[in-house]
C-alpha positions as CSV (number, residue, x, y, z in Angstrom):
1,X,-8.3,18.6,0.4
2,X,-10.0,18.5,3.8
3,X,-7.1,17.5,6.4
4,X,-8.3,15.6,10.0
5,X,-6.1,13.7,11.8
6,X,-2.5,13.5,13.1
7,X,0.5,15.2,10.6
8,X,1.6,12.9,7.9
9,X,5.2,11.9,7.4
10,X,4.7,8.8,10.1
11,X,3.6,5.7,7.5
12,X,1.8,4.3,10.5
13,X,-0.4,7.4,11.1
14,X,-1.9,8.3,8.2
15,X,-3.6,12.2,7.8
16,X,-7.3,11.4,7.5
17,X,-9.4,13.1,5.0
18,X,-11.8,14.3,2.9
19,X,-10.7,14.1,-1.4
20,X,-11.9,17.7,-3.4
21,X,-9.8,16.8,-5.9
22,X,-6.1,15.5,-5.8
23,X,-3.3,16.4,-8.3
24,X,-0.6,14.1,-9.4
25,X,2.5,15.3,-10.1
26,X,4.6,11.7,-11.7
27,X,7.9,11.2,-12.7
28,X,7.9,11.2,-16.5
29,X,9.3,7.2,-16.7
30,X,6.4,5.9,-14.6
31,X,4.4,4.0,-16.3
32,X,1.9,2.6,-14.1
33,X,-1.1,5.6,-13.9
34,X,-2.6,7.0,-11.0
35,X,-6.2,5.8,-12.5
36,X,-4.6,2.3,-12.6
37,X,-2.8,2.2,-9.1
38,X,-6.5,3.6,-8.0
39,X,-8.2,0.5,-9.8
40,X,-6.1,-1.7,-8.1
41,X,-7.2,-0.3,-4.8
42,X,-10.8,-0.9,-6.0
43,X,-9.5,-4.4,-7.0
44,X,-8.4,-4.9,-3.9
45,X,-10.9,-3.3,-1.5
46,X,-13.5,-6.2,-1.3
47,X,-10.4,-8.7,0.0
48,X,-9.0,-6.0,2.3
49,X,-13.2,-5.4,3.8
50,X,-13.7,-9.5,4.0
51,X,-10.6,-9.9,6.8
52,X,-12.2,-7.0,9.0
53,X,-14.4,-7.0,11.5
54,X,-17.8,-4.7,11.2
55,X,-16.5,-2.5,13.2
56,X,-12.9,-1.9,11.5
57,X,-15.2,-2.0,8.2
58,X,-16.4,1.3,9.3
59,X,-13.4,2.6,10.0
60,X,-11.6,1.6,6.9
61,X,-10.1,4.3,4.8
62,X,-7.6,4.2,1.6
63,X,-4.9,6.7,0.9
64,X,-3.2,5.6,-3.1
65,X,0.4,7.5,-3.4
66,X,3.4,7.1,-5.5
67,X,6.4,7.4,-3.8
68,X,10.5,7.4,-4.2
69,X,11.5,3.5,-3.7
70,X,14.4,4.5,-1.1
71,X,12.4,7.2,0.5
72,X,9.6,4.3,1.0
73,X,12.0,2.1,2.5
74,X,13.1,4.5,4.8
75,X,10.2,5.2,6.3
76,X,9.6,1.5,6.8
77,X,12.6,1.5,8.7
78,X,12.2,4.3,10.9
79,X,8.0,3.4,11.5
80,X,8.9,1.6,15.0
81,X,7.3,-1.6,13.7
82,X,6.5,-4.6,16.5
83,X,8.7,-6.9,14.5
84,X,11.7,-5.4,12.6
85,X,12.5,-8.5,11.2
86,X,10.1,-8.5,8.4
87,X,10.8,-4.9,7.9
88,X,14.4,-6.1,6.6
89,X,13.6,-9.0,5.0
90,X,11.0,-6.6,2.2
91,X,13.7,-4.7,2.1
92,X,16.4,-7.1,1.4
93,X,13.9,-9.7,-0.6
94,X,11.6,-7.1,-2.6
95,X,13.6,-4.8,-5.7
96,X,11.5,-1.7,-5.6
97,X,11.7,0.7,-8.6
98,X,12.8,4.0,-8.5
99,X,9.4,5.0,-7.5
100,X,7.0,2.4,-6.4
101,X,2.8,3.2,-5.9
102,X,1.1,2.3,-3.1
103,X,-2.1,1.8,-2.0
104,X,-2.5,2.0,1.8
105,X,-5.5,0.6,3.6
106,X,-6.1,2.4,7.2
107,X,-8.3,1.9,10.1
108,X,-8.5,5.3,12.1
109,X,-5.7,6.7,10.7
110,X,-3.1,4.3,12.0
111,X,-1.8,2.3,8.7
112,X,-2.9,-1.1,8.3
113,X,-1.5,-2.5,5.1
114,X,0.5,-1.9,2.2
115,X,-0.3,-3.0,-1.5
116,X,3.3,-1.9,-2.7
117,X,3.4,-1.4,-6.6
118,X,6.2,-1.4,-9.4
119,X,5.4,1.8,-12.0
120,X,7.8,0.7,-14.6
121,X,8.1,-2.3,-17.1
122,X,4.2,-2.6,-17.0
123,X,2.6,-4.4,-20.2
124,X,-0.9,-3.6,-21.1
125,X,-1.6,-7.0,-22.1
126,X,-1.2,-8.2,-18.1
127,X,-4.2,-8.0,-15.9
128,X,-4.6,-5.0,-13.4
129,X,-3.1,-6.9,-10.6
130,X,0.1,-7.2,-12.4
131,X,2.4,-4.5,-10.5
132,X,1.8,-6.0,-7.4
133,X,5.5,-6.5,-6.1
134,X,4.0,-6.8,-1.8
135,X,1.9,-7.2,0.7
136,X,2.9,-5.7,3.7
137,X,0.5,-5.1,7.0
138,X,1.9,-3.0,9.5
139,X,0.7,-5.3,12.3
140,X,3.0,-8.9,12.7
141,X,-0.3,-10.9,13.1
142,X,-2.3,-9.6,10.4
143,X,0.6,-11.3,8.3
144,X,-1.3,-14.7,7.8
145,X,-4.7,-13.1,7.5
146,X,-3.6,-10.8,4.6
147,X,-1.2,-13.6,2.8
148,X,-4.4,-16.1,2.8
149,X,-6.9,-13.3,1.6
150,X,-4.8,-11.5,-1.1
151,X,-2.8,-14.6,-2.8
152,X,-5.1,-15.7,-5.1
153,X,-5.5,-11.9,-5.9
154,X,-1.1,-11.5,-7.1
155,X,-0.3,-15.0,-6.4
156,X,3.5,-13.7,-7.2
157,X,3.4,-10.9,-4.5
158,X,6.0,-10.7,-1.5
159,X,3.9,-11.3,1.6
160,X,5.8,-9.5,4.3
């Protein structure tokens, strides 16, 4: 992978890119796949585009990662949000699994929202949308935006 951008580790700066290829290495209980959390990010990419303006549209990128549940929610914690509040209410309103997926949507590298997944108990028989446990977007007044827009995509989703 071609790296641009600030380091990662900061879930609000993301590490811009350019995809060769990508590996992923899973915890053997997951049961959501890496081809389905990337389908959901398709799913969700026309909703997500729609809220933007032309010129976030162009600046619109998507990182898809699986990541430890409590190692997610730490970095929520420590990201500095505007309003803390909602940080602590996803964390004491959402049960994450052990490892949760995640597709992030970013404008210029700074993270814009969350699509936060559960890998386990997933049936086949569901539609695609069915992990969906949150919404969450980084910025406190994107909140209504992104609940309106996404709800009739996971009508049962957390919106943070």
């Amino acid at each position: 992978m071609e790296r641009i951008g600030p380091a990662t580790g900061d879930p609000a700066h993301g590490a811009g890119g350019k995809v060769c290829y990508a590996l992923f290495p899973l915890y053997p209980k997951l049961r959501l796949t890496a081809r389905e959390l990337i389908g959901l990010g398709l799913d969700m990419l026309p909703v997500v585009r729609s809220v933007l303006t032309a010129a976030e549209r162009s600046t619109l990128n998507v990182e898809v990662f699986f990541a430890h549940g409590g190692r997610y929610q730490r970095r929520l914690l420590s990201s500095g949000l505007e309003d803390p509040a909602r940080v602590e209410r996803f964390l004491s309103e959402t049960a994450l699994s052990r490892y949760v997926g995640v597709v992030r949507f970013q404008l210029d590298d700074g993270a814009l929202v969350d699509i936060v997944c559960d890998t386990t108990d997933i049936r086949r028989d569901y539609p695609r949308r069915a992990p969906v446990l949150a919404v969450f977007p980084f910025a406190a007044k994107r909140v209504p935006t992104f609940a309106q827009a996404l709800a009739p995509m996971a009508p049962w989703a957390m919106d943070v």
